[in-house]
Residue frames as qw, qx, qy, qz and C-alpha x, y, z in Angstrom:
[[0.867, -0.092, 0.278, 0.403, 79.57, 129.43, 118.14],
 [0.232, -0.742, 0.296, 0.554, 82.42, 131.30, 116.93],
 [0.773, 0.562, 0.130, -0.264, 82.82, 131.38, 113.16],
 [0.647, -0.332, 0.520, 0.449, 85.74, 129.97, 111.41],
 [0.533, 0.782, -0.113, -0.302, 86.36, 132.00, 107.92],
 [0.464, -0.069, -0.244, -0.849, 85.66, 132.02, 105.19],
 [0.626, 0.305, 0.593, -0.404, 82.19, 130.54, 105.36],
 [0.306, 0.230, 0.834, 0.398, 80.52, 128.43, 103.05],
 [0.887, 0.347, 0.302, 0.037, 79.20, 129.26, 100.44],
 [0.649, -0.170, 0.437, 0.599, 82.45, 128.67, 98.40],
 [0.327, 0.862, -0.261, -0.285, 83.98, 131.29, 95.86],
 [0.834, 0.287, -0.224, 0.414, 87.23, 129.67, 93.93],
 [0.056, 0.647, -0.454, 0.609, 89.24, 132.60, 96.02],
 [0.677, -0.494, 0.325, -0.437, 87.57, 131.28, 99.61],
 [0.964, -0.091, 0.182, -0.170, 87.95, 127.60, 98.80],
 [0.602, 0.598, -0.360, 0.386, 91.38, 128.33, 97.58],
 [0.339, -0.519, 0.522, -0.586, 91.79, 130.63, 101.54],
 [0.860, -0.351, 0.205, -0.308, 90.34, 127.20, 103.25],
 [0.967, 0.200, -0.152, 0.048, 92.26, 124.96, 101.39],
 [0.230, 0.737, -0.183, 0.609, 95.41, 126.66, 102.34],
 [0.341, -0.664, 0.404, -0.528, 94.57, 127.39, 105.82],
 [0.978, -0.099, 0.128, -0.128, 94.29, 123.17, 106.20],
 [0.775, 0.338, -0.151, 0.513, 97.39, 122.82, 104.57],
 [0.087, 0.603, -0.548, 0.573, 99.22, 125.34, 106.84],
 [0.719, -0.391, 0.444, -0.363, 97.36, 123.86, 110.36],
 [0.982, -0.080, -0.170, 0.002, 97.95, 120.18, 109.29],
 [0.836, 0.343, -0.284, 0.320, 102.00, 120.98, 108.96],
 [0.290, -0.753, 0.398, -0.436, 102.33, 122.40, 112.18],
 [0.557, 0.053, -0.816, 0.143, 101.81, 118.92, 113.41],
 [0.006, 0.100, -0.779, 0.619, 99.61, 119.87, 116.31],
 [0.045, -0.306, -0.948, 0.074, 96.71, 117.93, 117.30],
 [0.022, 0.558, 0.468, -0.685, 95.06, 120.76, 119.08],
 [0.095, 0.478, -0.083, -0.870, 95.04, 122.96, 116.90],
 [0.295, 0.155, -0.637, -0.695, 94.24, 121.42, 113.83],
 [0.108, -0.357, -0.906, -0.202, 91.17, 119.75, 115.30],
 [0.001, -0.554, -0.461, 0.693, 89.51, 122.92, 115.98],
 [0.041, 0.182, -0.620, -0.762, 88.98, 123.15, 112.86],
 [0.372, -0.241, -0.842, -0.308, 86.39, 120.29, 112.77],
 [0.705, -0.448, -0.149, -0.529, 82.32, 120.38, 114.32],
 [0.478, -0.420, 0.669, -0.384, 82.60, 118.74, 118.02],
 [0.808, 0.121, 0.530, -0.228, 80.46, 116.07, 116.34],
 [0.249, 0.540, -0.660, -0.459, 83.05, 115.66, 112.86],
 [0.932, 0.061, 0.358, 0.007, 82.23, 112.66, 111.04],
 [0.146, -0.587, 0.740, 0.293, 86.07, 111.01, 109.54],
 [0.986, 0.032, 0.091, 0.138, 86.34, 107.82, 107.50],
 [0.214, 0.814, -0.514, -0.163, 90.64, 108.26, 106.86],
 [0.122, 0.275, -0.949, -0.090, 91.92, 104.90, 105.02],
 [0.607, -0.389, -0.631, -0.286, 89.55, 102.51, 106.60],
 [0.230, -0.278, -0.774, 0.520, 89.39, 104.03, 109.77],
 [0.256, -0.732, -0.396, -0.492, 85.99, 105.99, 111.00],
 [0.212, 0.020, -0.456, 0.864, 86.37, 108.94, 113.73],
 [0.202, -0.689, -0.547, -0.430, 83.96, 110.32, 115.33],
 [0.450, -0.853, -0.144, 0.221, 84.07, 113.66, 117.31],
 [0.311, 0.895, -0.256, 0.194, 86.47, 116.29, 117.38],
 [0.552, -0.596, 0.575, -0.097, 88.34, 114.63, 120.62],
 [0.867, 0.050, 0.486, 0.094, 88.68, 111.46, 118.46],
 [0.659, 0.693, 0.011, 0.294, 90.32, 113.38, 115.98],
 [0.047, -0.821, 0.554, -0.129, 92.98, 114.87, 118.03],
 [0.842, -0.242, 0.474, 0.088, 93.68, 111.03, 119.26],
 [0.842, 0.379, 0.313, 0.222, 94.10, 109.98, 116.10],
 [0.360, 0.884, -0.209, 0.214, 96.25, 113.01, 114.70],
 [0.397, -0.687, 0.605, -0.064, 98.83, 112.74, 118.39],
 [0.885, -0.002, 0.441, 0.145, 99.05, 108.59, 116.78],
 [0.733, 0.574, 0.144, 0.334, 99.60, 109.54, 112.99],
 [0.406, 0.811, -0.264, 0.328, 102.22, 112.06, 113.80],
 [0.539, -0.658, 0.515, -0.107, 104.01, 109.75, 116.25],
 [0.779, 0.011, 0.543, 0.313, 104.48, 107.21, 113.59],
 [0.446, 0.785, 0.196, 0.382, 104.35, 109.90, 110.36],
 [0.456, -0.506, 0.046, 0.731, 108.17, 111.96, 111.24],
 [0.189, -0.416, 0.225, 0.860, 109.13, 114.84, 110.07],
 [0.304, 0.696, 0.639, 0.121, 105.31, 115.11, 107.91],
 [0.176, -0.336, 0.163, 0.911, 105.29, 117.43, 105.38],
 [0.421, 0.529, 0.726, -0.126, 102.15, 117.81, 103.35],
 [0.282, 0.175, -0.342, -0.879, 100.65, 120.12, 100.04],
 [0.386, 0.553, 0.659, -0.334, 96.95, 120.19, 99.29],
 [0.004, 0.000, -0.590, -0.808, 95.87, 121.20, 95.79],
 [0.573, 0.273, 0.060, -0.770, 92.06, 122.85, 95.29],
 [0.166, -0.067, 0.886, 0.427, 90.57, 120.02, 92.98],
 [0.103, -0.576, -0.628, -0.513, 86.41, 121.08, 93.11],
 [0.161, -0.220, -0.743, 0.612, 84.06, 122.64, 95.15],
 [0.160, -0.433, -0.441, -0.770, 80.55, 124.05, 95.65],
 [0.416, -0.662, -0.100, -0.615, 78.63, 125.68, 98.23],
 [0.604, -0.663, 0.240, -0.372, 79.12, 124.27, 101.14],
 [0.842, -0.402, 0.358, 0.032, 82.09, 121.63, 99.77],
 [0.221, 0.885, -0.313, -0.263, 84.63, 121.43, 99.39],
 [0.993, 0.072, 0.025, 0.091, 87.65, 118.32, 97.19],
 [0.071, -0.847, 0.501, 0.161, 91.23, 118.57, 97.33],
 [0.885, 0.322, -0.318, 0.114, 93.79, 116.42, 96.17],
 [0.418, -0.821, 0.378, -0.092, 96.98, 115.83, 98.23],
 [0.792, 0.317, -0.432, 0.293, 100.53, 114.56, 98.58],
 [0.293, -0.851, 0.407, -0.155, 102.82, 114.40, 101.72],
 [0.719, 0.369, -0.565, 0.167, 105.86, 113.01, 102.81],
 [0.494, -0.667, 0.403, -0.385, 107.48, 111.42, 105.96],
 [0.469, 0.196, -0.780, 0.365, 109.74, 108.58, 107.67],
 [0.814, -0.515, -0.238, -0.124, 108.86, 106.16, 109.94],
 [0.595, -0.736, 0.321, 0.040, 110.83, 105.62, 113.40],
 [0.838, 0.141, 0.358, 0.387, 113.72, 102.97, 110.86],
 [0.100, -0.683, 0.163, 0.705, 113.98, 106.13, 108.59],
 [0.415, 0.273, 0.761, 0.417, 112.55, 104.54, 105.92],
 [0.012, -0.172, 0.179, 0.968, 111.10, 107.36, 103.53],
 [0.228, 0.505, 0.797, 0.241, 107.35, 107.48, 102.00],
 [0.305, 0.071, -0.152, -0.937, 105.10, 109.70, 100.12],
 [0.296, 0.408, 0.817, -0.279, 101.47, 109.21, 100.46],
 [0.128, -0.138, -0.471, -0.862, 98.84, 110.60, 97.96],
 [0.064, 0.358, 0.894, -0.262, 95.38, 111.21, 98.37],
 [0.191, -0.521, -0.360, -0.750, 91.90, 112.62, 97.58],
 [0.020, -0.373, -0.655, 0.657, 89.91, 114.24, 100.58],
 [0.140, -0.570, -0.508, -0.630, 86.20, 115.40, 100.42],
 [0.166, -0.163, -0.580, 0.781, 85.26, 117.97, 102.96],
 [0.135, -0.707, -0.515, -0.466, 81.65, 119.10, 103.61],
 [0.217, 0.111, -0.385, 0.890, 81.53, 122.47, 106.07],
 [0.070, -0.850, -0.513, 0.102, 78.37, 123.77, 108.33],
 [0.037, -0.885, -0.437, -0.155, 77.20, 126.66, 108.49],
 [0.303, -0.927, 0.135, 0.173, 80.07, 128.84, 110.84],
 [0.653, 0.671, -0.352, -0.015, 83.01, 126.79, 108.65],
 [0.585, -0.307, 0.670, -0.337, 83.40, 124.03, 110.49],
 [0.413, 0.262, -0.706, -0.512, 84.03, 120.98, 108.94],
 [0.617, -0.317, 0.346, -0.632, 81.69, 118.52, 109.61],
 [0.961, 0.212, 0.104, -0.144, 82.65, 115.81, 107.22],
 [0.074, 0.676, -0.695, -0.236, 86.04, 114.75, 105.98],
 [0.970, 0.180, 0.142, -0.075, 86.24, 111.47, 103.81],
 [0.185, 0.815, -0.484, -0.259, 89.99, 110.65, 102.62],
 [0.947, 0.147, 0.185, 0.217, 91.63, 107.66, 100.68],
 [0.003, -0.921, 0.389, 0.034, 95.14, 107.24, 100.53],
 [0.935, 0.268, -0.228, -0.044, 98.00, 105.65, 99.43],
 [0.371, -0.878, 0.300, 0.038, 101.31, 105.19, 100.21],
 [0.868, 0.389, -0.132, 0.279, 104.55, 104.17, 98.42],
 [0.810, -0.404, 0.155, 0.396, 108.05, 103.77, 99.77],
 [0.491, 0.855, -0.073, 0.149, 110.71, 106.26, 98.29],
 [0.639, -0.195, -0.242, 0.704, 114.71, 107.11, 99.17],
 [0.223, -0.771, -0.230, 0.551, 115.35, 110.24, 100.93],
 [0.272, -0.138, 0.309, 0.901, 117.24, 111.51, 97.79],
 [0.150, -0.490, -0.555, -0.655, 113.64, 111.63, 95.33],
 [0.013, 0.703, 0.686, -0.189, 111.76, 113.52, 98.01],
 [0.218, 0.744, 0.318, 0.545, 110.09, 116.87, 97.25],
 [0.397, -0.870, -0.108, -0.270, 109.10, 118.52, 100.30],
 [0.567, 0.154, -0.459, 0.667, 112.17, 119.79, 102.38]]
């Protein structure tokens, strides 16, 4: 299998480079890509839903960014050790009405062996804003 740098185990510099490279792939906004990121066999819980597989993660991504417009996201480093890694996160986006929201969240990610994630836990929130207070342009 083809390795996906950096590899685990985590430096602050690497797990800074991963964190990063997730935050750039998510805000393309394409499925593909950004689930090549993840082990064929990823295990998800996001909110209260549970994915399983890398194919079940592109599903799910083509849904959330058919109802999440114009998604805009930042990730922030928040722990990590050997082989995992925590982030913190904010994004923003408007639904199909144009109604504005920012979401928050924490995400734990655990990575094999070629840096591949294989885990990805995330809780999130989500609060209703006006287009004037948003951050992310």
């Amino acid at each position: 299998m083809e390795k996906r740098f950096p590899l685990p185990p985590f430096t602050k510099e690497t797990a800074l480079q991963k964190v990063q490279a997730a935050e750039d792939a998510w805000n393309t906004r394409n499925p593909e890509k950004v689930s090549l990121a993840y082990t064929v066999n990823t295990e998800w819980r996001n909110r209260s839903e549970f994915i399983n597989g890398r194919e079940e993660v592109r599903r799910f991504l083509e849904r959330k960014w058919e109802k999440e417009l114009d998604y805009k996201l930042k990730k922030e480093l928040w722990a990590f050790t050997d082989n995992r890694i925590a982030v913190r996160f904010e994004y923003e986006w408007h639904d199909a009405s144009g109604q504005w929201y920012r979401s928050y969240g924490n995400e734990n990610w655990e990575f094999d062996a070629n840096g591949y994630m294989e885990k990805r836990y995330a809780s999130i929130n989500d609060i209703s804003i006006k287009e004037e207070d948003r951050k992310f342009r």
